[in-house]
Structure formats: C-alpha cells, structure tokens
C-alpha positions in Angstrom: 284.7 -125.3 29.7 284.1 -121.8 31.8 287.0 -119.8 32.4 287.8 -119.2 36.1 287.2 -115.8 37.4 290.4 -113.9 37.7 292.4 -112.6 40.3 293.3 -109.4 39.5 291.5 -106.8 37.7 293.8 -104.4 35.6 292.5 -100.9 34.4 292.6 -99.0 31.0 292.3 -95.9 31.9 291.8 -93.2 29.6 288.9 -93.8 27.6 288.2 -96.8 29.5 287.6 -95.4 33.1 287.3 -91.4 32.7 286.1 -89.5 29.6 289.2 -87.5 28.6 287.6 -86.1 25.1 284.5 -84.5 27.1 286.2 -83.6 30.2 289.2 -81.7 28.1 286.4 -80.1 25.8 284.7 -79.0 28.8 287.6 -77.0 30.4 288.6 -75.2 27.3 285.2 -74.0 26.8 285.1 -72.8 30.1 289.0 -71.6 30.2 289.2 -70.4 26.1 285.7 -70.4 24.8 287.0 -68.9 21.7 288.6 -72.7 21.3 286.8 -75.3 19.4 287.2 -77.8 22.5 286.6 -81.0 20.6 289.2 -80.2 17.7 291.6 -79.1 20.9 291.0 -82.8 22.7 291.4 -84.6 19.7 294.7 -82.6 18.5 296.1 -83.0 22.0 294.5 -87.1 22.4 296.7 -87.3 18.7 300.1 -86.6 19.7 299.5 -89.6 22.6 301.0 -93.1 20.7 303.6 -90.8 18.6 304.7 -89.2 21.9 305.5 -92.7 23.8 306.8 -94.1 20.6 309.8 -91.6 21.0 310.3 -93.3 24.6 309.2 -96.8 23.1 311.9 -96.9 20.1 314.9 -95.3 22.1 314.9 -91.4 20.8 314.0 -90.3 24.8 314.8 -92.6 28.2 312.1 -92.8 30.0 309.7 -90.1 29.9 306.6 -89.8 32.2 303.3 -89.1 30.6 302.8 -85.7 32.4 305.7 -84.3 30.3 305.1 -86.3 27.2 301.3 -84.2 27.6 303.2 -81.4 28.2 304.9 -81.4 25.2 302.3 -82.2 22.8 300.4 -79.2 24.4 303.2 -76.9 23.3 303.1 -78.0 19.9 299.2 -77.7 19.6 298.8 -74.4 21.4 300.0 -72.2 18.4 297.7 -74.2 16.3 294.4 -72.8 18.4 296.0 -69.4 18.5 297.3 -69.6 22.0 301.0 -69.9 21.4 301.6 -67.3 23.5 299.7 -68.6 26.9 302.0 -67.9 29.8 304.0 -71.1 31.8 302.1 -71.0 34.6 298.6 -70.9 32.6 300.4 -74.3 30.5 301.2 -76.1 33.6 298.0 -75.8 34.9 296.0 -76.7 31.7 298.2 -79.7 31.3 297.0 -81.2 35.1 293.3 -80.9 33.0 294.4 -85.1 32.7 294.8 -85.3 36.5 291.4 -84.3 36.6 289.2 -86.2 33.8 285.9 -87.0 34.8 284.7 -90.5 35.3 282.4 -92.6 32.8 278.9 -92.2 34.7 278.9 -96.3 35.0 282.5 -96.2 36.4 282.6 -95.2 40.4 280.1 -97.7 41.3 280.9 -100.5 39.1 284.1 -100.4 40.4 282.7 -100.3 44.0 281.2 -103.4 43.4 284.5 -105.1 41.5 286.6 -104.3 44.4 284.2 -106.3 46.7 285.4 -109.3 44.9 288.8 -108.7 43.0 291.9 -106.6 43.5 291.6 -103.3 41.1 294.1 -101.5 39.7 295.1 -99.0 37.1 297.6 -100.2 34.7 297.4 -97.2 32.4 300.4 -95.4 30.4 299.3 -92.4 33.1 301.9 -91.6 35.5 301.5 -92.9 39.4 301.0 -88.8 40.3 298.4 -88.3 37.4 296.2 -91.9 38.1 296.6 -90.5 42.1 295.1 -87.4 41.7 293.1 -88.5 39.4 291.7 -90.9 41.5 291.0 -88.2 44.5 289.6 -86.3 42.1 287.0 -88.9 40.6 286.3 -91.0 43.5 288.1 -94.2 41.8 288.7 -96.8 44.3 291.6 -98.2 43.5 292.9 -101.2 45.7 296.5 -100.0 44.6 298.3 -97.8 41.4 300.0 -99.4 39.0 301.3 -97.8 36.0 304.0 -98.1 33.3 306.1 -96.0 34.9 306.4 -98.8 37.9 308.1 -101.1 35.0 309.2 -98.5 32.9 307.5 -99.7 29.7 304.8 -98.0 28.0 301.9 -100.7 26.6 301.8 -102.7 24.6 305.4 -103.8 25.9 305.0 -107.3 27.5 306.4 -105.7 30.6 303.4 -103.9 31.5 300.9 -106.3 31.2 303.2 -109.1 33.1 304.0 -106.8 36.0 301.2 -106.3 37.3 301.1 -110.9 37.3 304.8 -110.2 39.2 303.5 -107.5 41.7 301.0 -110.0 42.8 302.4 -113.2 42.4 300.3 -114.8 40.3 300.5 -116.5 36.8 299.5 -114.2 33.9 295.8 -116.0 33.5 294.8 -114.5 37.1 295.0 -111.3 35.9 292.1 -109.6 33.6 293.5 -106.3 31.7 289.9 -104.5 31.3 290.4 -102.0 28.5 288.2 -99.9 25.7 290.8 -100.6 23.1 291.1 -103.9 21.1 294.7 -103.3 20.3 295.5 -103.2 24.5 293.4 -106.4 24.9 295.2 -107.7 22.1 298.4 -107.4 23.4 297.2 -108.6 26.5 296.3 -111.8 25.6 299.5 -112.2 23.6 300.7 -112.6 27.2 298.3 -114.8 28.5 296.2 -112.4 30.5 292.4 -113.0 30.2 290.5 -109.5 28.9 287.4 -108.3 29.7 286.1 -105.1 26.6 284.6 -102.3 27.4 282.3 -100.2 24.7 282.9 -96.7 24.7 281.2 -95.5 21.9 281.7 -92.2 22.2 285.5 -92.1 23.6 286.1 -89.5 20.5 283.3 -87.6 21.2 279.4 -87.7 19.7 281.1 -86.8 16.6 283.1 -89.2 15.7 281.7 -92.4 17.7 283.9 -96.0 17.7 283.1 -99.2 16.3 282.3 -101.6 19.5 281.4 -104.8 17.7 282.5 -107.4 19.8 285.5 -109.6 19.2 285.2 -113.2 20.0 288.6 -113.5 21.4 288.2 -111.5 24.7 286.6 -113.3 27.5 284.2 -110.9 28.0 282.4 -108.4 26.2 280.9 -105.8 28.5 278.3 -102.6 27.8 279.9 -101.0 30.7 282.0 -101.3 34.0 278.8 -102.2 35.7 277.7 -105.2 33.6 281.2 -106.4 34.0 280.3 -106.9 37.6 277.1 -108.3 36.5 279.3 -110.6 34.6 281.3 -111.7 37.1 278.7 -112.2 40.2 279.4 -109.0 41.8 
C-alpha cells in the first residue's frame, strides 16, 4: 500500500543540508594555513555527541550548541598549536558554524520542497546559528525549529514529536529528512516517516561514509533534489 506524502518536512542539518567538514577546512586554511584543516574539522566535529551528552545525561542544564562548540574549540585549539588565540579571534572562529556552506543540491531542492510541504530545520543547532545560517546560505526555511525550542537534544523523543505538536499534526505527517541512520532511527521509533539522504563524503574525501540503503526508511534519496523528484515536486 503507498504511504501518503507527508505533511511536514523536518531537516537534519549538519551534514545533511550544509557541508560542515569542507566549509570548516576551508576557513582554517584560509585563517591558519599552518593548520591541517581536515584533522581540525574532524577534532572539532568529535567533541559534538560527547558535548550534548553532558546536557543529555544531567551534568549541564540546558546548554545551547553555540557554547557547547565553543567549548570543544577550547579544548582542541592547544592541540593545533593555537592555545593561545586571543577571545575575540575564538568567538569569531566559533560563528565558522553559522556560516557552513550548503550541499550544491540543497538550495534548490529545497525551493522546490517548499512548493509542496512545510520545511523546517530540526537540527541540534541553536535557533540564532540555523538563522544566520540560513541568511548566509540562502536556505528557505518555512520556519526554525530546533532543540532548543523543546529543550532536548535528538535522539530524545521530544524533538522529533515537537515539531508533530507545533503543527498539529499526528507524528506520521511529519518526514525527519536526515544523512544519519541513527536520527532516522530514532525517528521512526516515534512514528515519523524518514526520508535518507547519502552524503558520502560528510567526513571529508578522506574518510567517505557507508550509504547503502536501509529498507526501513521510506525513502532513500541520492540528494535533496531527487527527494523532490520523489515526491512530485
């Protein structure tokens, strides 16, 4: 029996929507070419589950992601021989998230979602970081949601079944679109349909992911483009 088209189309972002391993390599090459910027993203990308694990298991309240990056950055910096970069040079590199390029598929296939379906964010980002980012990249959001509207870093239930509150809807009329099987896992776990996106090289060229598909998302997409192929638009 088809599946009826969803509602609401819910966001992944990094990885998913903007290139953070790239875009991060590219600005330390061009602020600290003396920086191996591929080791740097991937050091910095690493502290990211352990970081919201502190918020998820109790140790901090409620952190946002802009200073859960900024604290990973201070730990990495003396690593890469810039533990002594100045505050205002730290605050600045740490807005490098708020302004991550887009995949090259992403702009326009979301143009062509929106024409159809509500899109959204829902990304562990922080509303100022997905905002700016947005401006930045051209992402045409119909509205930002984020975990720090519900206060729950995915995979908590909370996430995923906001956005189904926001709305209105029942959890099936919302499709989490994501890069990550884990997300989509969780996803499903509370009844939202999934849509996967391959990002091959999320980790950079070096190191590219696995993207075989996995029969329990709905659909299984080579980009944010043949999504909308996928779904008429």
């Amino acid at each position: 029996m088809a599946v009826a088209h969803p509602q609401i189309l819910a966001f992944d972002v990094f990885g998913t929507v903007v290139d953070w391993h790239d875009s991060i390599a590219r600005e330390m090459a061009a602020r600290y070419p003396q920086v191996d910027g591929d080791a740097f993203a991937l050091a910095w990308r690493k502290g990211y589950q352990p970081a919201m694990d502190l918020v998820r298991q109790g140790q901090l309240g409620w952190t946002r992601m802009d200073v859960l990056h900024r604290r990973i950055l201070d730990g990495i910096l003396p690593q890469f021989g810039l533990g002594g970069m100045p505050e205002a040079e730290r605050a600045e590199l740490n807005r490098v998230w708020h302004r991550l390029s887009p995949w090259p598929d992403a702009v326009a296939g979301l143009q062509r979602l929106k024409s159809r379906f509500v899109i959204t964010p829902l990304s562990n980002g922080n509303i100022a970081l997905l905002t700016h980012m947005a401006k930045n990249a051209g992402l045409p959001w119909d509205c930002v949601l984020s975990a720090e509207v519900f206060q729950a870093y995915k995979p908590d239930p909370r996430a995923y079944l906001g956005v189904a509150d926001v709305f209105g809807v029942e959890a099936s009329a919302v499709m989490l679109v994501a890069a990550h099987h884990s997300d989509l896992a969780a996803a499903r776990g509370c009844g939202l349909q999934t849509a996967y996106i391959q990002r091959p090289h999320e980790y950079g060229s070096n190191q590219p992911k696995d993207v075989t598909p996995q029969p329990n998302n709905t659909y299984h997409c080579s980009s944010i483009l043949d999504l909308a192929d996928q779904l008429g638009c």
